[in-house]
Steps between C-alpha positions, in 0.01 A plus 500: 500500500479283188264190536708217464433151534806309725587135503653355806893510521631157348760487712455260786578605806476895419398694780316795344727651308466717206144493352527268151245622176398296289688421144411818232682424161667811362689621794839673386610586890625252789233409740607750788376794254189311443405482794559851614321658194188277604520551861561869463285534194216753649744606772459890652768728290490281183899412593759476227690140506786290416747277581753808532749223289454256769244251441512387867345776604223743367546881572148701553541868385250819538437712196638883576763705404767637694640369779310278748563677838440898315201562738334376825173422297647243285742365786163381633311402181757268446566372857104434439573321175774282595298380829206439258747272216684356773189316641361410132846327438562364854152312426628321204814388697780795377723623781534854463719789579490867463695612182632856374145595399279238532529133648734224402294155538634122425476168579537137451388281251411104528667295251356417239453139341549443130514164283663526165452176306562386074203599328398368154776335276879510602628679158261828578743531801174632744462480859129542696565712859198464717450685849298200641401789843283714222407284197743692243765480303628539163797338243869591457602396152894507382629688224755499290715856459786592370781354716311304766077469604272690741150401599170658406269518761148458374191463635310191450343604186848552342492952556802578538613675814877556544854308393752398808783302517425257735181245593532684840473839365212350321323395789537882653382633220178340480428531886496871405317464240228316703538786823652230691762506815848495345761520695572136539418177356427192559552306165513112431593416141400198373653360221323242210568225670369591801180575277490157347516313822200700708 
């Protein structure tokens, strides 16, 4: 398995639960994929995965072709296989199931907390979101279109990362950016005068 370096769940009163990495900036999949493709980076059989177009759950393939029951052989190679991924996954908190040809693993996420505040002058129209559990964050900036405005979601050196519609979407997008859990969210806004009188 891939050395990673963990940090302590941040949500109080989680008992064990799924296994939480650290922030890495760049990451273009929800959190459930990045933890699988860690935990089951060096696992036996080099499995295919994906989200199967749920990202609640993360589906663990084997590389063949043909069907997966054509021969005793492979009936047990992969009866091996799954046993093997089940327990990688099970130690990083998934639940898992047997799938069609492979295993089927998911599991919760904790919430996480976000604060999106003003940042710099009112006329640039910018917001700061901080994740206050891991140290990161990045900017949501609105912009003008055509008929209405979406946000740019940069990172705090102003890169560019996606446009949304909403401050919310915003916040989602840059807790994937940063690998983070992101199914839910705390978030407190905080408007400019809040700012002004802390």
């Amino acid at each position: 398995m891939t050395e990673a370096t963990e940090i302590p769940n941040p949500v109080e009163g989680a008992s064990g639960g799924v296994r939480i990495l650290p922030p890495a900036p760049g990451t273009r999949h929800h959190y459930r994929y990045r933890l699988a493709k860690t935990v089951l980076a060096d696992a036996p059989g080099d499995p295919m995965y994906g989200t199967g177009g749920n990202p609640t759950s993360i589906v663990a393939l084997h590389h063949h072709a043909g069907r997966c029951d054509q021969s005793a052989k492979r009936r047990r190679e992969h009866a091996e296989l799954n046993a093997q991924w089940t327990t990688l996954l099970e130690s990083a908190g998934f639940t898992v199931r047997p799938g069609r040809c492979g295993v089927v693993a998911t599991c919760d996420l904790p919430t996480t907390r976000a604060r999106v505040e003003p940042h710099g002058p009112a006329e640039k129209f910018t917001r700061k979101v901080t994740f206050p559990d891991f140290g990161v964050g990045g900017l949501l900036r609105l912009e003008p279109t055509y008929a209405s405005a979406d946000y740019s979601v940069l990172t705090d050196d102003g890169t560019f990362l996606w446009s949304v519609k909403t401050i919310d979407q915003g916040v989602a997008a840059l807790a994937v950016h940063w690998g983070l859990p992101d199914d839910t969210f705390d978030t407190t806004h905080i408007t400019r005068a809040q700012q002004e009188t802390t």
